[in-house]
VOFI-420530 format. One record per atom (N, C-alpha, C): residue in one letter; chain; atom name; x, y, z. Coordinates in Angstrom, 3 decimals, decimal comma. Layout:
N
PT  r  c   a        px        py        pz
PT  a  A  CA         X         Y         Z
...
END
This chain:
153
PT  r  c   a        px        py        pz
PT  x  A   N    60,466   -28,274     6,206
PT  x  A  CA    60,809   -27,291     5,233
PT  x  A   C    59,595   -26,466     4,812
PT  x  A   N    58,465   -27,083     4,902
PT  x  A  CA    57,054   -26,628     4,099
PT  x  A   C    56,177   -25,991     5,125
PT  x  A   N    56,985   -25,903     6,394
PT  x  A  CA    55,671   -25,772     8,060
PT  x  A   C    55,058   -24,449     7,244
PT  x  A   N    53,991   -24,085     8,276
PT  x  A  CA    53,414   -23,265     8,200
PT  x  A   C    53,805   -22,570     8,991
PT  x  A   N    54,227   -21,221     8,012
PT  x  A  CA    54,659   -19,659     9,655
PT  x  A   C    53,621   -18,805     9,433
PT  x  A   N    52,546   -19,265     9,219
PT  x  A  CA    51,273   -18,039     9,570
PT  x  A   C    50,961   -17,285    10,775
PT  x  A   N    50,958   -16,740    10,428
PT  x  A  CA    50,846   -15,623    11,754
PT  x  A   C    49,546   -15,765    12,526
PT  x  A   N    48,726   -15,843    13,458
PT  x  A  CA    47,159   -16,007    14,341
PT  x  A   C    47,592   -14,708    14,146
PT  x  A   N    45,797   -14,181    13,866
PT  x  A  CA    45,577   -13,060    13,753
PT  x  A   C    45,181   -12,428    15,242
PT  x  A   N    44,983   -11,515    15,519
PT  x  A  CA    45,049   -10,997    17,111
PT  x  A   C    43,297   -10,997    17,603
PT  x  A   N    43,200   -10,965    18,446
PT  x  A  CA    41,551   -11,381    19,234
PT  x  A   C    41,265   -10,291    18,516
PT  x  A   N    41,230    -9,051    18,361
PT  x  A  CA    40,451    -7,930    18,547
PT  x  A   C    40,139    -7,801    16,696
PT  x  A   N    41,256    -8,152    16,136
PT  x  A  CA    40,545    -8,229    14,610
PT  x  A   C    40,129    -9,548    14,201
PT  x  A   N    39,951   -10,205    14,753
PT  x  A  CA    39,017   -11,627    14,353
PT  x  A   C    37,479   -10,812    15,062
PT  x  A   N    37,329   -10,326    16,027
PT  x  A  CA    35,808    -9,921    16,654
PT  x  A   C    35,599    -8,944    15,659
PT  x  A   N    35,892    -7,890    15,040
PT  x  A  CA    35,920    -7,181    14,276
PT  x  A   C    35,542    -7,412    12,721
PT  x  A   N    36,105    -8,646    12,416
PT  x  A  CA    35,501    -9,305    11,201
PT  x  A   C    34,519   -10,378    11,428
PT  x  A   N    34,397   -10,926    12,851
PT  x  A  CA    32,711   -11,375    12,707
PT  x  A   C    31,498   -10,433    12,820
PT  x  A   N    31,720    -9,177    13,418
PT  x  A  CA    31,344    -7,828    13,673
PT  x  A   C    30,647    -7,530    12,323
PT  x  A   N    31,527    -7,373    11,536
PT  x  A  CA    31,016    -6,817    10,162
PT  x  A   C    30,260    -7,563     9,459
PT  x  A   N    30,830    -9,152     9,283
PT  x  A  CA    29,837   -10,244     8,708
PT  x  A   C    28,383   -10,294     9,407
PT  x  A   N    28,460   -10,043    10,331
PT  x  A  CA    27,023   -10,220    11,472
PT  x  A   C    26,072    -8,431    10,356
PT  x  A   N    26,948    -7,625    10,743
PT  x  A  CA    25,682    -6,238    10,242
PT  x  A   C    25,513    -6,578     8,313
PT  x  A   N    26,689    -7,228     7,579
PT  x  A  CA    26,308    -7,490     6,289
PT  x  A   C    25,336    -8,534     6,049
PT  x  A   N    25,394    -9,622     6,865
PT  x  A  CA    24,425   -10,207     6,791
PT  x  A   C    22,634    -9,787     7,330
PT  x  A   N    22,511    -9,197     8,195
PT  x  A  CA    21,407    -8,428     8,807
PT  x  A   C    21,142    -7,366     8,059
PT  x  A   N    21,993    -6,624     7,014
PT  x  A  CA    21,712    -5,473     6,399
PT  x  A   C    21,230    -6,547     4,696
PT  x  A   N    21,105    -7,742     4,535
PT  x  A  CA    21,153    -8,050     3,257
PT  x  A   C    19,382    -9,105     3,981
PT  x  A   N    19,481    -9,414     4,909
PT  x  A  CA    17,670    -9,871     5,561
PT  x  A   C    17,143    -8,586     5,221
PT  x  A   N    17,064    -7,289     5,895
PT  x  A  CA    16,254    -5,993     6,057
PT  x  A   C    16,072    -6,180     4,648
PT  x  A   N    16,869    -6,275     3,904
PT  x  A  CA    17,280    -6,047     2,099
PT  x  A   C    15,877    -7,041     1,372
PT  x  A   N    16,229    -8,266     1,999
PT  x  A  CA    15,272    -8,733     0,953
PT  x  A   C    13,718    -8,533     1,809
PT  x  A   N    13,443    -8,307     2,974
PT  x  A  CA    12,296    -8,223     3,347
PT  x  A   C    11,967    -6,503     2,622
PT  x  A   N    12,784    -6,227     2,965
PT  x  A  CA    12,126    -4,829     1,928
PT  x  A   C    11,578    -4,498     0,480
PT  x  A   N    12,666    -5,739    -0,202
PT  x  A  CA    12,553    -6,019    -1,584
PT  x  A   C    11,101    -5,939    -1,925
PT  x  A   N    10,450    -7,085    -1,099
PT  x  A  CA     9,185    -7,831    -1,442
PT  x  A   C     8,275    -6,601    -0,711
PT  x  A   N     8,244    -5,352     0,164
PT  x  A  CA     7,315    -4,707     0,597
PT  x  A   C     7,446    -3,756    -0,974
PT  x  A   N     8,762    -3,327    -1,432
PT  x  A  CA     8,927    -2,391    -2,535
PT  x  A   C     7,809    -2,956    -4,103
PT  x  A   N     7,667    -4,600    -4,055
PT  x  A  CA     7,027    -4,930    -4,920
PT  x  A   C     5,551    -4,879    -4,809
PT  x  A   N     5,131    -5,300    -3,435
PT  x  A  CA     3,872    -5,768    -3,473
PT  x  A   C     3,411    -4,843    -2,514
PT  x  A   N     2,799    -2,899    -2,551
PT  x  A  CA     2,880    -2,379    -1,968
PT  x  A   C     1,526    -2,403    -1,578
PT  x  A   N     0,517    -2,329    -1,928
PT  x  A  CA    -1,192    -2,743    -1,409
PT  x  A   C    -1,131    -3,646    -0,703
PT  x  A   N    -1,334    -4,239     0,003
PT  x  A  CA    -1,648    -5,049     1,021
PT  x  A   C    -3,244    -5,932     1,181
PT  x  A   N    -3,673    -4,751     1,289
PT  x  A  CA    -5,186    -4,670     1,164
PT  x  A   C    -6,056    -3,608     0,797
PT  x  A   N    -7,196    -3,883     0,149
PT  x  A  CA    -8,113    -2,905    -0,497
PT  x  A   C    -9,504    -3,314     0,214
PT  x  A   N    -9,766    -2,658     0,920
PT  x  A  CA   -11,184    -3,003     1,202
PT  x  A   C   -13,165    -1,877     0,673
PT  x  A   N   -14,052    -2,053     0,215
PT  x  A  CA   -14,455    -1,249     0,068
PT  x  A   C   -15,919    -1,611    -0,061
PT  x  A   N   -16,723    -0,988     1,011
PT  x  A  CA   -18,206    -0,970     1,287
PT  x  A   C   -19,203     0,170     1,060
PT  x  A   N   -20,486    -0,422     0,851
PT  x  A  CA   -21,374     0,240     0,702
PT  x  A   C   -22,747    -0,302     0,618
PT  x  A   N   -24,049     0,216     0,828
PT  x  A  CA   -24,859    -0,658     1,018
PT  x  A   C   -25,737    -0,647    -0,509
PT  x  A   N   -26,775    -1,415    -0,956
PT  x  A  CA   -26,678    -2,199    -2,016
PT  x  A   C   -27,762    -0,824    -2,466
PT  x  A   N   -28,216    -0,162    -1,790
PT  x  A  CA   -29,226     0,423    -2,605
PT  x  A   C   -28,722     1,899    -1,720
PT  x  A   N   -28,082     3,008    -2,875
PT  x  A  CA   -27,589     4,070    -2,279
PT  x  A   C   -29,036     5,146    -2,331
PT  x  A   N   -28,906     5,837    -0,793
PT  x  A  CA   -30,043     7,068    -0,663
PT  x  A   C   -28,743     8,397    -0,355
PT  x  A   N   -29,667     9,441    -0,524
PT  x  A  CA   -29,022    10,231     0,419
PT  x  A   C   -28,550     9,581     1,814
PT  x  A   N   -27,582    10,474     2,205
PT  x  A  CA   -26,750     9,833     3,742
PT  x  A   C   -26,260     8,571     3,388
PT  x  A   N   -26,326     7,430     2,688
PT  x  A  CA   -25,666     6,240     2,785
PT  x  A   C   -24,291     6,649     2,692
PT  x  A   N   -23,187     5,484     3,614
PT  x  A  CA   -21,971     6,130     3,692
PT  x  A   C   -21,121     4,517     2,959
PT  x  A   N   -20,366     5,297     2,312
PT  x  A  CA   -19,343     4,219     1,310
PT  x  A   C   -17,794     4,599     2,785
PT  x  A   N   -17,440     3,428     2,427
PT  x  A  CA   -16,491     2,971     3,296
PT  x  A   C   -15,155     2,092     3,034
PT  x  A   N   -14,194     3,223     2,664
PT  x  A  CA   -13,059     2,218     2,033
PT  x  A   C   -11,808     2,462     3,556
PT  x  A   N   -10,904     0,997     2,842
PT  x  A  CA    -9,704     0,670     4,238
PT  x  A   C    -8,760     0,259     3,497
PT  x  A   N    -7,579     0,958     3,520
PT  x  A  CA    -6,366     0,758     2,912
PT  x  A   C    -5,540     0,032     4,324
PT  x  A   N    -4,823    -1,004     3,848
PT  x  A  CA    -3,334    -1,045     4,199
PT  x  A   C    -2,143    -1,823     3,276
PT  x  A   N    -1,054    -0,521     3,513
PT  x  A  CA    -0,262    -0,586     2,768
PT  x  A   C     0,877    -1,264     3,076
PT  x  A   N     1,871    -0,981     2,743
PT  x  A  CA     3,503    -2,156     3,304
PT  x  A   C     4,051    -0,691     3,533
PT  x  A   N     4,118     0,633     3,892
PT  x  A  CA     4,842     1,234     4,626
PT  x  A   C     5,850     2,005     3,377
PT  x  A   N     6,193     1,189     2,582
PT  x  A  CA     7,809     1,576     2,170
PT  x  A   C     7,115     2,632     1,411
PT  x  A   N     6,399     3,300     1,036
PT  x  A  CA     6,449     4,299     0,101
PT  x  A   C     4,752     4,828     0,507
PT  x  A   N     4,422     5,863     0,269
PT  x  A  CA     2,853     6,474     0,289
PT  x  A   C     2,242     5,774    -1,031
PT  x  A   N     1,040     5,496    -0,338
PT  x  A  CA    -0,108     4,758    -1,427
PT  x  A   C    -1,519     5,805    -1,977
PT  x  A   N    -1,905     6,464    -2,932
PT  x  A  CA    -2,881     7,248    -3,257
PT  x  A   C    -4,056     6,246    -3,333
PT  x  A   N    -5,819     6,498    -2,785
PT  x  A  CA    -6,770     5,842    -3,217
PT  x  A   C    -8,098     6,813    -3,716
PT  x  A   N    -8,400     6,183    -4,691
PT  x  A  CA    -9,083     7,411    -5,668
PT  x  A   C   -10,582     6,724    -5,279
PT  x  A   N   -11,587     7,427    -4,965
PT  x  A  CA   -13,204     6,094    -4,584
PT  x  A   C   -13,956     7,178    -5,691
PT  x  A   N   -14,985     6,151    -6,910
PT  x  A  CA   -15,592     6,850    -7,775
PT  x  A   C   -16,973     6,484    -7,940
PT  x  A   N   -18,224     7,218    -7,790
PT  x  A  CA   -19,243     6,086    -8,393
PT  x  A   C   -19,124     6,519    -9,948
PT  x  A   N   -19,947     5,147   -10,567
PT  x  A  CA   -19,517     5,584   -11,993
PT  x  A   C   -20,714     4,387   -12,686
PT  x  A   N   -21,791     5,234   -13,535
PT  x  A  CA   -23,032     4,797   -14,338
PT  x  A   C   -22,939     5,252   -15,517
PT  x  A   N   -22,466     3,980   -16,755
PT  x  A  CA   -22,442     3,916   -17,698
PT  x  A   C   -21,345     4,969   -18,137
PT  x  A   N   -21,242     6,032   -18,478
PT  x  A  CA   -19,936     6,625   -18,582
PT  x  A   C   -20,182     8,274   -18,098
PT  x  A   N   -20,827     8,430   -17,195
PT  x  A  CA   -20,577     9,286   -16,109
PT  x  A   C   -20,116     8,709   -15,017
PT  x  A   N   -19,215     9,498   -14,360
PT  x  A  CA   -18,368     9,640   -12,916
PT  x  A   C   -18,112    10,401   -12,094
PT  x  A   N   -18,379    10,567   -10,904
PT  x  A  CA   -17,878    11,099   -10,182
PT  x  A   C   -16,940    10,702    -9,240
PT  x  A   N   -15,927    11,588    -8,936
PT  x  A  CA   -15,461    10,842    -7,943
PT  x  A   C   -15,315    11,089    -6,534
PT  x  A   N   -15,298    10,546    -5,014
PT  x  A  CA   -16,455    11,109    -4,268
PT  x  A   C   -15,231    11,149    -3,391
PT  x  A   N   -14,244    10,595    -3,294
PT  x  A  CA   -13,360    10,950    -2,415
PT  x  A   C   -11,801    10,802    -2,440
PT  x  A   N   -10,776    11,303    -2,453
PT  x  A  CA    -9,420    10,708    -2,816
PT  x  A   C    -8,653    10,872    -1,514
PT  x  A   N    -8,117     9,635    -1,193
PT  x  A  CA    -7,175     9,627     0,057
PT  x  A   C    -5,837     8,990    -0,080
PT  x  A   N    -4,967     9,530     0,823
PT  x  A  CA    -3,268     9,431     0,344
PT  x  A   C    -3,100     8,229     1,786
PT  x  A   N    -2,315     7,290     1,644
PT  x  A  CA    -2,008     6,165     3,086
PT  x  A   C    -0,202     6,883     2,788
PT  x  A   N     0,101     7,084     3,963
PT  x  A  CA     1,386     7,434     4,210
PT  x  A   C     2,961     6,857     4,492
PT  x  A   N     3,886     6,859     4,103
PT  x  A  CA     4,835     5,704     3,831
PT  x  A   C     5,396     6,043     4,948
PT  x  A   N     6,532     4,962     5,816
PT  x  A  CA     6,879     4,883     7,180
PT  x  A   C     8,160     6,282     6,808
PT  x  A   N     8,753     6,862     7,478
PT  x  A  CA     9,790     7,597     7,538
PT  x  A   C    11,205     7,207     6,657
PT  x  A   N    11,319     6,124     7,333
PT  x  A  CA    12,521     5,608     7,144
PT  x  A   C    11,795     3,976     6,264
PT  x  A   N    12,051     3,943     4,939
PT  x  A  CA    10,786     2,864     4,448
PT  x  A   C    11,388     1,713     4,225
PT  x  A   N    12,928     2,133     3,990
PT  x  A  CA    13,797     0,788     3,808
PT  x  A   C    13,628    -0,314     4,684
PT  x  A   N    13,716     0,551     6,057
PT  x  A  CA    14,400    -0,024     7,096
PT  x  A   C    13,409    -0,424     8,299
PT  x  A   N    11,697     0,281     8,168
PT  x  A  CA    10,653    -0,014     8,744
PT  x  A   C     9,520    -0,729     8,368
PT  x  A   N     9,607    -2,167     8,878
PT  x  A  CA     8,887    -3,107     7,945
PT  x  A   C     7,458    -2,896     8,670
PT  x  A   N     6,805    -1,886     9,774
PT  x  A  CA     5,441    -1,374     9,619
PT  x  A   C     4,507    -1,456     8,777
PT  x  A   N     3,475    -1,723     8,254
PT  x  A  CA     2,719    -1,720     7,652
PT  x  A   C     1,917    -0,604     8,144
PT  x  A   N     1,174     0,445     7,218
PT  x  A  CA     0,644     1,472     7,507
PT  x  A   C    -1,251     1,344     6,924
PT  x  A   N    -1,961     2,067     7,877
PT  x  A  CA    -2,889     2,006     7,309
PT  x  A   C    -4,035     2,863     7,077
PT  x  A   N    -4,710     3,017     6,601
PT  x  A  CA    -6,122     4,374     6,196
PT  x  A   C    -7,330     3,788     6,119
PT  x  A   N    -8,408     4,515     6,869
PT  x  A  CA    -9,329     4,747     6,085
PT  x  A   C   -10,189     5,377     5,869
PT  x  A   N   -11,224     5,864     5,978
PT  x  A  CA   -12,461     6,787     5,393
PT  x  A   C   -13,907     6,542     4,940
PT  x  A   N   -14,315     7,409     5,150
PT  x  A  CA   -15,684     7,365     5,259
PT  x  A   C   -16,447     8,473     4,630
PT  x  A   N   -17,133     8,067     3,378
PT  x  A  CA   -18,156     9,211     2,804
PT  x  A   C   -19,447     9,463     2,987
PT  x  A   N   -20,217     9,961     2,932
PT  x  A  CA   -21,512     9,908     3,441
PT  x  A   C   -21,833    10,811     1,778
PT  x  A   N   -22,864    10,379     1,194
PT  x  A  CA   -23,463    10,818    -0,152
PT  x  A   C   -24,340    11,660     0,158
PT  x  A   N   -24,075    12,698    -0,428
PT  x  A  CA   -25,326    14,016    -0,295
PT  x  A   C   -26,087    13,875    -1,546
PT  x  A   N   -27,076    14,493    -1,477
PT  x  A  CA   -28,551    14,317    -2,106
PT  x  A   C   -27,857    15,045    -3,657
PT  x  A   N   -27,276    15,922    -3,714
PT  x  A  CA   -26,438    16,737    -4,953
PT  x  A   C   -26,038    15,900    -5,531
PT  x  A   N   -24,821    14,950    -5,009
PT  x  A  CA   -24,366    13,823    -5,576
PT  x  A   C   -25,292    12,847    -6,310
PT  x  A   N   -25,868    12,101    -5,693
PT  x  A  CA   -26,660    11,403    -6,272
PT  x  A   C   -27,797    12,266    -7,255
PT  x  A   N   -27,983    13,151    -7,156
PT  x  A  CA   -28,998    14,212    -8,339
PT  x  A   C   -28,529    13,844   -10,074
PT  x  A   N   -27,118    13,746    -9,843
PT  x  A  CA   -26,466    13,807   -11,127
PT  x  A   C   -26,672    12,811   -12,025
PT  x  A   N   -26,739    11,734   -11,432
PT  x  A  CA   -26,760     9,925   -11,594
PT  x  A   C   -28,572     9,625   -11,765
PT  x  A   N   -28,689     9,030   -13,085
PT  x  A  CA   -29,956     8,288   -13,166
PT  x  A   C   -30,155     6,796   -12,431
PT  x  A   N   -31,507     7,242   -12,045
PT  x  A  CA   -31,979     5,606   -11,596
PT  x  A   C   -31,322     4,472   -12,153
PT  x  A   N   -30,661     3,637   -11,496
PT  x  A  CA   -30,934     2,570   -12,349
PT  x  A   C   -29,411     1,671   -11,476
PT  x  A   N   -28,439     0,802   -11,916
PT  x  A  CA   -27,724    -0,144   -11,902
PT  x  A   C   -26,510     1,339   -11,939
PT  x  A   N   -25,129     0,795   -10,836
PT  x  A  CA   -24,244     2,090   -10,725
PT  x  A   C   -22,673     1,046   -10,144
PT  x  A   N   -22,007     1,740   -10,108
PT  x  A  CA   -21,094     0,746    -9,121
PT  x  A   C   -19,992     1,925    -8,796
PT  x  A   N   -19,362     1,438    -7,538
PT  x  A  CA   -18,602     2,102    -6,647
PT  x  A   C   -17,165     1,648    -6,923
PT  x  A   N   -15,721     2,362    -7,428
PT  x  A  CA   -14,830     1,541    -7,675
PT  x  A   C   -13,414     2,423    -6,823
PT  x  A   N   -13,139     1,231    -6,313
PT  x  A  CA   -11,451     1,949    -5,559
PT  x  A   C   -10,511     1,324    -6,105
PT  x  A   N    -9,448     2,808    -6,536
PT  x  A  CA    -8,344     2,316    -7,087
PT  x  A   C    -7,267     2,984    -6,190
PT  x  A   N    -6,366     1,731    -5,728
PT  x  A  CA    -4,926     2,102    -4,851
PT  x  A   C    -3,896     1,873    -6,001
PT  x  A   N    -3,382     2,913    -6,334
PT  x  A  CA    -1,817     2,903    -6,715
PT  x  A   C    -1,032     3,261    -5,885
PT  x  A   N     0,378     2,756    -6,280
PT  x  A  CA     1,058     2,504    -5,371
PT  x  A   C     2,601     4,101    -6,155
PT  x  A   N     3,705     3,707    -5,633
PT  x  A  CA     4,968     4,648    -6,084
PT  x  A   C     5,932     3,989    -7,438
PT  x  A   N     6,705     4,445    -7,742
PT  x  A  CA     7,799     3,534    -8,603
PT  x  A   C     8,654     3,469    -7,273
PT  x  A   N     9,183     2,130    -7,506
PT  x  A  CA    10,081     1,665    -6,622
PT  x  A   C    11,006     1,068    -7,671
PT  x  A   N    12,620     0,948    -7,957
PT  x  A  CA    13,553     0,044    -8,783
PT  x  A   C    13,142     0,042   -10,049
PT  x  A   N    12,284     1,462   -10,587
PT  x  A  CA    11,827     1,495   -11,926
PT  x  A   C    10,720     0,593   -12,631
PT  x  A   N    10,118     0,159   -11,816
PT  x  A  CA     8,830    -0,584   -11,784
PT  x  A   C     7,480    -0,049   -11,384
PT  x  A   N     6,603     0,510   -11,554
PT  x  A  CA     5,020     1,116   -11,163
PT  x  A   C     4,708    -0,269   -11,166
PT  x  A   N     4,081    -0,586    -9,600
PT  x  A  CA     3,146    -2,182    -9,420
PT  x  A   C     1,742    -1,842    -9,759
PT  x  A   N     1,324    -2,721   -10,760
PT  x  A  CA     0,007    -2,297   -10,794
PT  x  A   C    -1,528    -1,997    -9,899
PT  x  A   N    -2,068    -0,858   -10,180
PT  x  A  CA    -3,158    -0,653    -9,322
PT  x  A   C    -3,702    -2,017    -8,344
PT  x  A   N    -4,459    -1,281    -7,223
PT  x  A  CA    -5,337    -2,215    -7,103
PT  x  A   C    -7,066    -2,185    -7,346
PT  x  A   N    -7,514    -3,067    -6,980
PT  x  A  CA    -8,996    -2,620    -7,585
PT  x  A   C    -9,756    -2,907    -6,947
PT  x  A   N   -11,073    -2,356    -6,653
PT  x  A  CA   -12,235    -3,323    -5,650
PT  x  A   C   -13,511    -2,905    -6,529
PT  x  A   N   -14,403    -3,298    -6,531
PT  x  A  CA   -15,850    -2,868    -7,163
PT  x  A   C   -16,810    -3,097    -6,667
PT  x  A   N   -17,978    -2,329    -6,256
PT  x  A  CA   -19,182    -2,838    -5,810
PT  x  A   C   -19,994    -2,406    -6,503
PT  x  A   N   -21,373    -3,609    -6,755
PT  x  A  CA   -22,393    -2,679    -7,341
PT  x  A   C   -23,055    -2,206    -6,728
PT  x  A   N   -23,951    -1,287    -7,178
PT  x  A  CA   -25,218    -0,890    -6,228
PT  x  A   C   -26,385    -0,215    -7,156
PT  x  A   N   -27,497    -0,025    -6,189
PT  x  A  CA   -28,448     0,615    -7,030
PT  x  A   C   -29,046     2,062    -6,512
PT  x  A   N   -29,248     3,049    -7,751
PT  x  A  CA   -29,411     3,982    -7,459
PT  x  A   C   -30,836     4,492    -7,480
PT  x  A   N   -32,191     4,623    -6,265
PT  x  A  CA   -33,260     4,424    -6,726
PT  x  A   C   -33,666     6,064    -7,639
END
């Protein structure tokens, strides 16, 4: 009295609904690996220079970023509360940022002219790079930072 008259559903819509479960599930991986590039967009900050700046010494910063969005890096020397700042470079976000887990990367190279350093007194100085990153989900991740000291004869 109680059988079951369920109907088997036909081959072509059973493949069809593992079809879809297969791209929702693969579209919700891309999802969270993206999540975590959208949060933690610096990667790395790298930033050199040699300990006692002359004319020609060259400061040397290396960005890499997580791709999902363009990263700005600002390089400053800065003694006591003068600054200059000696170079600003943009790292570029992948095309498609959701969906390209690439990591992208920059870097650059300054070489200090004798002008520059004119401005700055002798003495104790330091070199500072700051990478900010985009708003992503209404969140700005905070800068990143590197510092070196150096001396200015």
């Amino acid at each position: 009295m109680f059988d079951s008259l369920s109907i088997p559903e036909a081959r072509p819509i059973v493949w069809l609904k593992r079809s879809f479960v297969a791209v929702i599930v693969a579209l919700l991986a891309i999802g969270a690996v993206s999540s975590y590039r959208a949060y933690v967009q610096v990667q790395r900050l790298e930033l050199s220079a040699p300990s006692l700046m002359t004319a020609g010494s060259a400061v040397n910063a290396l960005v890499v970023s997580s791709g999902r969005t363009f990263v700005d890096v600002q390089v400053e020397l800065i003694q006591g509360s003068h600054s200059e700042v000696l170079f600003v470079m943009r790292v570029p976000g992948n095309e498609l940022g959701f969906f390209d887990p690439r990591s992208q990367r920059a870097a650059k190279t300054e070489v200090l002219s004798r002008e520059v350093l004119s401005k700055f007194q002798p003495g104790r100085a330091r070199i500072r790079a700051v990478a900010t990153g985009r708003p992503q989900w209404m969140r700005l991740p905070p800068p990143t930072l590197r510092e070196v000291e150096v001396q200015i004869p």
